[in-house]
C-alpha positions as CSV (number, residue, x, y, z in Angstrom):
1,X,35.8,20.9,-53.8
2,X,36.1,24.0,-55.7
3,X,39.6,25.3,-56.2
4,X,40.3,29.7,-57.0
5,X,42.9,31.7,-58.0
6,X,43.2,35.3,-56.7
7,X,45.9,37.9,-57.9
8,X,47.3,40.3,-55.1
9,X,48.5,43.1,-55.6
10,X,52.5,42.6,-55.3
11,X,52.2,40.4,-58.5
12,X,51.9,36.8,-56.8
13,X,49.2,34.2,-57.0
14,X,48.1,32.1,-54.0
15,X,45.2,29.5,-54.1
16,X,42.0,29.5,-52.0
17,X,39.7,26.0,-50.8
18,X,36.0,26.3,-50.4
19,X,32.9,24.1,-51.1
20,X,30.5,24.1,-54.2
21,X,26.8,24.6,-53.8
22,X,26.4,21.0,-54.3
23,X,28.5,20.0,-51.9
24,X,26.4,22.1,-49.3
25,X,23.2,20.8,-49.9
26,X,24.6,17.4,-49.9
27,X,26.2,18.1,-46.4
28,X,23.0,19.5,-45.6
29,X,20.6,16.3,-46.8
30,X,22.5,14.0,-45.0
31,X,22.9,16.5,-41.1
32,X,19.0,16.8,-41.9
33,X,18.6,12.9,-42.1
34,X,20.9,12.4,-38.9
35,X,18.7,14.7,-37.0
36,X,15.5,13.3,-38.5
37,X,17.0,9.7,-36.9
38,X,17.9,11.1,-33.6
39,X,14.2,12.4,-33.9
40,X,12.5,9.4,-34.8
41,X,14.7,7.3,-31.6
42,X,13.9,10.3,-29.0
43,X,10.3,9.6,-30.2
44,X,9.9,6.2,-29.7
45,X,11.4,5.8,-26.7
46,X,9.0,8.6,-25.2
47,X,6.2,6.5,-26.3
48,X,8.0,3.4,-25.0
49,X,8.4,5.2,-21.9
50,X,4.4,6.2,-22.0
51,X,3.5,2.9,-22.3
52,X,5.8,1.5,-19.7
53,X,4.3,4.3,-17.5
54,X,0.7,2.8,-18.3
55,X,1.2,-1.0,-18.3
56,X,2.6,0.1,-14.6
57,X,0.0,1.7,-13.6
58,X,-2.1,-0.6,-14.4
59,X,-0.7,-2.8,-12.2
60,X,0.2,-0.9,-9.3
61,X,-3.6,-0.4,-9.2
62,X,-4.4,-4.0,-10.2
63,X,-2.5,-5.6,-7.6
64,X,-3.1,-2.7,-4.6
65,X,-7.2,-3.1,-5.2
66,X,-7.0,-7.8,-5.2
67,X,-4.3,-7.4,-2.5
68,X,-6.7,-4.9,-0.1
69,X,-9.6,-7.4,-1.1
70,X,-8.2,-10.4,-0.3
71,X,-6.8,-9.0,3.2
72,X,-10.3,-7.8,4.2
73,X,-11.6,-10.9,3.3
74,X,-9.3,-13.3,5.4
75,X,-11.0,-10.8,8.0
76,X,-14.3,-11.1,7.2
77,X,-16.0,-12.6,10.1
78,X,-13.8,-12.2,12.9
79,X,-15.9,-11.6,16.0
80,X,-13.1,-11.5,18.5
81,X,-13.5,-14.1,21.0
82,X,-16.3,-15.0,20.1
83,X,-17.7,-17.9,18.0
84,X,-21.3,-18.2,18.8
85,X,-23.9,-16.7,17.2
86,X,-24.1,-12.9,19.0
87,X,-27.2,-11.3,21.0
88,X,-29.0,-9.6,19.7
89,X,-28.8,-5.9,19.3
90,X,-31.3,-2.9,18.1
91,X,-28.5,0.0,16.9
92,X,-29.3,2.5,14.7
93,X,-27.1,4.7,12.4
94,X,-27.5,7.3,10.0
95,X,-27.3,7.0,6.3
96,X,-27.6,3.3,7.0
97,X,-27.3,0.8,3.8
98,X,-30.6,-0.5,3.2
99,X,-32.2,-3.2,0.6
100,X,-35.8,-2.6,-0.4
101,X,-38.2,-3.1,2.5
102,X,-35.8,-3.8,4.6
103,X,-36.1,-2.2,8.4
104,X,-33.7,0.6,10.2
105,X,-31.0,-1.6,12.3
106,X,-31.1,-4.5,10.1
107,X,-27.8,-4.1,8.2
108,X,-25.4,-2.5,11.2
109,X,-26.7,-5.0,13.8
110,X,-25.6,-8.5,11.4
111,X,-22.6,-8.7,12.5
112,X,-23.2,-12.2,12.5
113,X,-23.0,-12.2,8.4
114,X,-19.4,-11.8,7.3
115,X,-19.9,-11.7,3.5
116,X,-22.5,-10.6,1.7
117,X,-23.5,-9.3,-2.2
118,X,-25.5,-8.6,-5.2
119,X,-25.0,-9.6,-8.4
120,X,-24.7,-6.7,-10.7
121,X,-27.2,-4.3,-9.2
122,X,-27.2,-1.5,-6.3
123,X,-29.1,-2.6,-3.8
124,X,-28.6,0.6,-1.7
125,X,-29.9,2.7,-4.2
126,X,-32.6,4.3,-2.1
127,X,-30.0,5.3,0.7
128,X,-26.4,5.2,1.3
129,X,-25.6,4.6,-2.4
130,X,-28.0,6.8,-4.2
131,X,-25.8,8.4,-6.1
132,X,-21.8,7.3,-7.9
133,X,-22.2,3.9,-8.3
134,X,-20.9,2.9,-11.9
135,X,-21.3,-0.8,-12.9
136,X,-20.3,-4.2,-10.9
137,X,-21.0,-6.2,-8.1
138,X,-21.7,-5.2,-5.0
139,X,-19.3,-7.1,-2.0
140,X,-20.3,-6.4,1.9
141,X,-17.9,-7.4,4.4
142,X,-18.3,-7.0,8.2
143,X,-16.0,-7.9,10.9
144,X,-14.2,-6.5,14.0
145,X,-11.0,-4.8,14.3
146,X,-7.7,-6.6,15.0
147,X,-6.6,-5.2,18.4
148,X,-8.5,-6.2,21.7
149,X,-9.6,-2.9,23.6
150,X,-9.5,-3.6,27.3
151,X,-9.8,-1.0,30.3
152,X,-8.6,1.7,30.9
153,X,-9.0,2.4,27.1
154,X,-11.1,5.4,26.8
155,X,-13.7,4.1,23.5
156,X,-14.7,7.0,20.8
157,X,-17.7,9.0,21.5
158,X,-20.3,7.1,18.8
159,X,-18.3,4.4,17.4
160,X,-19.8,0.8,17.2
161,X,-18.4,-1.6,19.4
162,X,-18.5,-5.7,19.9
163,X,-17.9,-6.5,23.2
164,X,-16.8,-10.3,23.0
165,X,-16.3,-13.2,25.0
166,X,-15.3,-16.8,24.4
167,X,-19.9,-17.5,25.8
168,X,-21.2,-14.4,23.7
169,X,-20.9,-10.9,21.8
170,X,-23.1,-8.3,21.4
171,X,-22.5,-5.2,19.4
172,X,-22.9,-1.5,21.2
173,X,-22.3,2.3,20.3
174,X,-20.1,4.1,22.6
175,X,-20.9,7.4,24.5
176,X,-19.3,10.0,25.7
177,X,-15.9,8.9,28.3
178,X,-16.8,5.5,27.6
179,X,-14.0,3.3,28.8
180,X,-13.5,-0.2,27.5
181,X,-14.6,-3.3,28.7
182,X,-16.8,-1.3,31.3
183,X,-20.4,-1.5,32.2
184,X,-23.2,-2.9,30.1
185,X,-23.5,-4.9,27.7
186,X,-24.5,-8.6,29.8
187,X,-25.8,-11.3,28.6
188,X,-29.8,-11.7,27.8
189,X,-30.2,-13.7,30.9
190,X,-28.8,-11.0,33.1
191,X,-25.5,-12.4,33.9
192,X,-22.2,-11.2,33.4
193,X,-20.2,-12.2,30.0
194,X,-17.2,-14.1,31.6
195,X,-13.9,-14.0,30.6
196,X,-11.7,-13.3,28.9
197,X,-13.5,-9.9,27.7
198,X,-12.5,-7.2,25.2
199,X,-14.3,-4.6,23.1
200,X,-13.2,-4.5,18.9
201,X,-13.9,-1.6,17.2
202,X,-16.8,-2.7,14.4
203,X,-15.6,-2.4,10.3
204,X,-18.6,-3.1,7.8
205,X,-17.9,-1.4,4.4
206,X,-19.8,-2.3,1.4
207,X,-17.1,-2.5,-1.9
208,X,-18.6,-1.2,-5.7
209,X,-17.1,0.3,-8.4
210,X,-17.4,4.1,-8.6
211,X,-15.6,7.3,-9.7
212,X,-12.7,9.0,-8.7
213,X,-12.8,11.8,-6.5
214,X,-10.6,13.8,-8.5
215,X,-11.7,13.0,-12.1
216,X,-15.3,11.8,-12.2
217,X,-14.6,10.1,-15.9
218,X,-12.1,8.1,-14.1
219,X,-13.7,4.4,-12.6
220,X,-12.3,4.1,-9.3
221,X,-12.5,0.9,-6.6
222,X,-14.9,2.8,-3.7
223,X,-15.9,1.6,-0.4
224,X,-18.3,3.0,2.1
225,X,-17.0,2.6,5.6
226,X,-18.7,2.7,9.0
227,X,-17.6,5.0,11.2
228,X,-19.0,7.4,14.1
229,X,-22.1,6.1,13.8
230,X,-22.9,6.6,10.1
231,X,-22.0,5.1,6.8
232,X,-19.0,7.3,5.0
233,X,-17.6,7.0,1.1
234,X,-14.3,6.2,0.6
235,X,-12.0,5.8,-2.3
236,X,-10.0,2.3,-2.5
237,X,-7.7,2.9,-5.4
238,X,-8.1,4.8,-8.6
239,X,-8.6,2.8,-12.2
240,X,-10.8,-0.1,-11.3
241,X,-13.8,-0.3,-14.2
242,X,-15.5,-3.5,-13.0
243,X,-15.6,-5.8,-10.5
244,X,-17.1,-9.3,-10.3
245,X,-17.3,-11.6,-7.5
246,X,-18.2,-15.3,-6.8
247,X,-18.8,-17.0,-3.7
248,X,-18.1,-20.4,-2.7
249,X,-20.3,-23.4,-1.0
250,X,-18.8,-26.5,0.1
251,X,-21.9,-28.6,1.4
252,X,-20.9,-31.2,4.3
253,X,-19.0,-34.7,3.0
254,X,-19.1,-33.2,-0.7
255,X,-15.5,-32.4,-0.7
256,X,-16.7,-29.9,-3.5
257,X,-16.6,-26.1,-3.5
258,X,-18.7,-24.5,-6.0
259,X,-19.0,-21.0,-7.1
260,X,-22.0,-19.1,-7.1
261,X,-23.2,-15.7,-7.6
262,X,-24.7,-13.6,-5.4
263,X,-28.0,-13.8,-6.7
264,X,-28.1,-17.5,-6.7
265,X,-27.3,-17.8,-2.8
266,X,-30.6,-16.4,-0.9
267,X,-30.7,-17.8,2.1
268,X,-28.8,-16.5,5.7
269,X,-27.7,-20.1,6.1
270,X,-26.1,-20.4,3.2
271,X,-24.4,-17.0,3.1
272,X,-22.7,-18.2,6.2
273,X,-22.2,-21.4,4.5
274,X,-20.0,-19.4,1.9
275,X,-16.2,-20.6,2.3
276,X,-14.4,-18.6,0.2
277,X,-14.7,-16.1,-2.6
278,X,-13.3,-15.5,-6.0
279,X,-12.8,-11.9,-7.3
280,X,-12.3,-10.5,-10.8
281,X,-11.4,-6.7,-11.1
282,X,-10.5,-4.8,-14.4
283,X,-8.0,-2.3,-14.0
284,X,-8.2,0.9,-16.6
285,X,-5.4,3.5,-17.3
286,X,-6.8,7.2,-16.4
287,X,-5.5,8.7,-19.5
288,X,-6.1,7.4,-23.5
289,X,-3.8,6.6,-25.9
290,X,-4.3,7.5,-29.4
291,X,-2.4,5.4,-31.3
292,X,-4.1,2.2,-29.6
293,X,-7.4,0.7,-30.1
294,X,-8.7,-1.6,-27.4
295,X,-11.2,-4.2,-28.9
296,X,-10.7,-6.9,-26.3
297,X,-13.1,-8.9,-24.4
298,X,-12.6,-9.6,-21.1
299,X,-14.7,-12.6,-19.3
300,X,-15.1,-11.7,-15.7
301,X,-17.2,-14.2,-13.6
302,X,-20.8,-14.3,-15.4
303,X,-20.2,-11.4,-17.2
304,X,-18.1,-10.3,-20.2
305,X,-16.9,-7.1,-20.5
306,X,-16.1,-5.4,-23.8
307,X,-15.0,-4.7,-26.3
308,X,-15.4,-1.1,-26.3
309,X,-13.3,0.0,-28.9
310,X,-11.7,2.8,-27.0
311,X,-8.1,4.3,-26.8
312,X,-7.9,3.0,-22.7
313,X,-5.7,0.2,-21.7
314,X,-6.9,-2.7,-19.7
315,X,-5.7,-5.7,-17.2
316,X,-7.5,-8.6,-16.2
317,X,-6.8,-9.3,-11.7
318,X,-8.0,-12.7,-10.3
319,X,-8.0,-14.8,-7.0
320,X,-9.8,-16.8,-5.0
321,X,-9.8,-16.4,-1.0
322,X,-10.0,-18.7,1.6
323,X,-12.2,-17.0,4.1
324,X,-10.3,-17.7,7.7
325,X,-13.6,-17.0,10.2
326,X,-16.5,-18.3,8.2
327,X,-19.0,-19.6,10.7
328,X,-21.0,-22.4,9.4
329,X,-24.4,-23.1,9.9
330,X,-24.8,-25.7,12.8
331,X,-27.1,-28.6,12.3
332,X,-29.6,-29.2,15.1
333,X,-28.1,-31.9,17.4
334,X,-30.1,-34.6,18.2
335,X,-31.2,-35.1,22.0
336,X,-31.8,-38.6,21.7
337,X,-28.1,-40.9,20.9
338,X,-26.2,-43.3,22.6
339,X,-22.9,-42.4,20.6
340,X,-19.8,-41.4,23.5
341,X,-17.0,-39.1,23.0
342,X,-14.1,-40.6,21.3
343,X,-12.1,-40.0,24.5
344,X,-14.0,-42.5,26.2
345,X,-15.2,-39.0,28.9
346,X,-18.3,-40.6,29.2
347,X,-20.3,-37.3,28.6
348,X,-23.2,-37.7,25.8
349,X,-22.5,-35.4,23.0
350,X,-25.4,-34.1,22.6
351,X,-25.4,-32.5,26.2
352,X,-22.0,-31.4,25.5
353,X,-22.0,-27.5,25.4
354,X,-19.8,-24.2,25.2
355,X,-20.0,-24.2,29.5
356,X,-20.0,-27.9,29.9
357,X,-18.2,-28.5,33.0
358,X,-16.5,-30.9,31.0
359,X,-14.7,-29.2,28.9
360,X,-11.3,-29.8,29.1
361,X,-10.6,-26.6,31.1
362,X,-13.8,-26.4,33.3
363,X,-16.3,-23.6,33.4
364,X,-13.9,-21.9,29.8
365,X,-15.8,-23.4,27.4
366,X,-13.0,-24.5,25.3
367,X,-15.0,-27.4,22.6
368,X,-18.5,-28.3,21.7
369,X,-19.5,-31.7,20.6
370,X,-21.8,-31.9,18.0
371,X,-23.7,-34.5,15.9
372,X,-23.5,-34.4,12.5
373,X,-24.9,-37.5,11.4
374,X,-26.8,-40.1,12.4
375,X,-27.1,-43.5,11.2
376,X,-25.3,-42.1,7.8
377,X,-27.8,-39.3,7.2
378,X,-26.9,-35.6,7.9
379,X,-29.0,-34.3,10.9
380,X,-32.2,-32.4,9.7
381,X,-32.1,-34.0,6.5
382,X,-32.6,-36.9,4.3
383,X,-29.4,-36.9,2.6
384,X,-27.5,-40.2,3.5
385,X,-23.4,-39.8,3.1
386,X,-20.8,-42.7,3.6
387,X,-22.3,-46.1,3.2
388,X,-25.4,-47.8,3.7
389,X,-27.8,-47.4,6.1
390,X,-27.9,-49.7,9.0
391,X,-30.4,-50.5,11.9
392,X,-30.1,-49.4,15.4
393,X,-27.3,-51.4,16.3
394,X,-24.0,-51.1,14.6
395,X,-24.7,-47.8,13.1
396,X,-21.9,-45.0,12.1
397,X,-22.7,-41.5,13.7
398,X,-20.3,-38.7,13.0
399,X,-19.0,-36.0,15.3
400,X,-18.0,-32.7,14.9
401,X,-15.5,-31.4,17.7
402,X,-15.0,-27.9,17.6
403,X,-11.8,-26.6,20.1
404,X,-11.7,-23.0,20.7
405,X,-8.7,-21.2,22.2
406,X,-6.5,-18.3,22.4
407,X,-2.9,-18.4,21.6
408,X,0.4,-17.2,23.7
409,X,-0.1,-13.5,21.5
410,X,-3.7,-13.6,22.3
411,X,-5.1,-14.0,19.2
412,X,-8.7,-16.4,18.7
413,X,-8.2,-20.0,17.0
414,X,-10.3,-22.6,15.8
415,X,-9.3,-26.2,15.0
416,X,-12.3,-28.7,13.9
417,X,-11.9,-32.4,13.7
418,X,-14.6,-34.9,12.6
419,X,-15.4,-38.5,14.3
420,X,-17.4,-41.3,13.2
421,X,-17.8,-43.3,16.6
422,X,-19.7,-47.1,16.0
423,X,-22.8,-47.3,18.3
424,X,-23.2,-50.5,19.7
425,X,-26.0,-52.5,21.1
């Protein structure tokens, strides 16, 4: 520190303190390094912050799109009451979704496929899709609402309705003061549909990966949705770049479920054969970041996506669903067996249907009896399961029960149980 000497004016000295020029650029070197620190913290814990902010959007989004998905498909299905195969209906909407060739009516009238797709194409390209759709799989679902309408419900002018029963279930569009449960539709025969009856509003939306309707650079999880009487786009949730789905088969005594995709399944049986599905989505951040570089490859189903060498951060969702309400293609049941119900009812199972008197609560319907196997070999094929073959005496044929009820809430259940009953001379 530098040290002066000044002389006032009544003769005396007195001594002065200051600081040297080196001394102040010294002190000013090390306030400028301090700040440049406090700098450098404030700056990467912004970027921390950014970062936090994007890895949680990414899974906000992630985990809203798999958890809508999987909830739609534990739907997927659901006909009400009703577990039969519906009547048949001639409907017809506007800006319907439509494969090539395919006729007006054909896609709002099947309810009675739950799950449907296409693997990595648009198949609606000439209609309801023509325009938006990015990149993905395509993933149909169709089903009926949750709550049972019943009179005096007053049903929305052009809606789509299925009016269900434990016998049958046919889809209809509502007009105007329409109350539920009342009037037509009956049964093809003429008759009434029996109890107990409801009417479900009817959901079919078909799932693809689009853009956002805010930002069209942004990939977005899109659904188009049926309602009044047409097909309407929606957005699902913002983020989603691609989306891949398989679809599970478990044929009959395989114990096996195996994956396909939806190109490989092309048969209506078999699409009602499909047991459960497993979903891959990729979830994106809406805005880049400059200091990263993205040059991952991300293997979704048959496809891998990537790398792409951008500045966008990615997340990898998966599951696999159990689908609740599949209906599975019946085999035809022999006429001609001399297997008995377990029970010892003495009814043929073969005669054994939805209105047997029978049935444990008569004229309800409440099980069906059907025969699986014959002799060891499924019914309508050649494939032998269990054991050996044997001749007509002393043969194993195989039973499935199917028990159909409502519980104390109201709500439809299923329980199935398979029998293998020893036919005797």
């Amino acid at each position: 520190m530098m040290t002066t000497q000044q002389k006032p004016l009544n003769g005396s000295y007195r001594f002065e303190l200051g600081f040297s020029l080196i001394e102040m650029m010294v002190s000013i070197a090390i306030g400028l390094m301090i700040v440049a620190a406090l700098v450098g913290v404030l700056v990467s814990n912004s970027a921390s912050t950014k970062t936090n902010d994007r890895t949680a959007e990414l899974q906000n989004n992630g985990r809203y799109a798999l958890d809508h998905l999987r909830r739609e498909l534990r739907h997927a299905d659901y006909r009400g009451y009703t577990w039969q195969a519906p009547n048949a209906s001639t409907l017809t909407i506007t800006n319907e979704c439509l494969e090539t060739g395919a006729l007006a009516g054909s896609f709002v009238n099947n309810i009675s496929q739950g799950i449907w797709g296409a693997n990595d194409t648009n198949p609606y390209a000439a209609n309801c899709l023509s325009s938006g759709y990015r990149q993905g799989d395509v993933l149909v679902i169709r089903r009926v609402a949750d709550a049972a309408l019943v009179s005096p419900t007053t049903l929305t002018n052009g809606e789509i309705y299925f009016r269900s029963t434990f016998v049958k279930g046919e889809l209809f569009q509502a007009g105007a003061g329409a109350i539920a449960t009342t009037g037509a539709p009956n049964n093809t025969d003429g008759s009434s549909f029996g109890e107990p009856l409801a009417d479900f509003l009817v959901h079919e939306y078909v799932y693809y990966i689009g853009n956002d309707d805010n930002d069209a650079t942004t990939p977005a999880l899109r659904r188009l949705t049926l309602s009044g009487g047409t097909m309407r786009d929606e957005m699902v949730v913002s983020g989603i770049e691609q989306m891949q789905v398989q679809f599970g088969l478990t044929p009959i005594g395989s114990g096996t479920t195996q994956f396909y995709n939806a190109n490989q399944i092309t048969s209506a049986a078999s699409w009602e054969d499909v047991s459960c599905v497993r979903i891959w989505l990729l979830a994106r951040n809406t805005r880049q970041e400059t200091s990263y570089i993205n040059s991952t490859s991300y293997p979704l189903g048959d496809a891998v996506y990537g790398p792409l060498n951008d500045n966008f951060r990615r997340q990898p969702f998966t599951t696999v669903v159990q689908l609740r309400n599949f209906h599975t293609a019946t085999p035809p049941v022999t006429a001609a067996t001399t297997g008995r119900y377990p029970i010892n009812s003495g009814v043929d199972p073969a005669n054994m249907t939805w209105d047997d008197t029978n049935s444990a609560v008569a004229g309800q319907g409440r099980y069906i009896v059907e025969l699986m196997s014959s002799n060891n070999v499924l019914v309508g094929s050649s494939v032998t399961i269990g054991g050996p073959l044997s001749y007509a005496c002393n043969r194993v044929n195989t039973f499935r029960i199917s028990a159909r009820g409502a519980s104390a809430r109201g709500a439809a259940k299923l329980i199935q149980s398979y029998y293998s009953v020893l036919s005797t001379c």
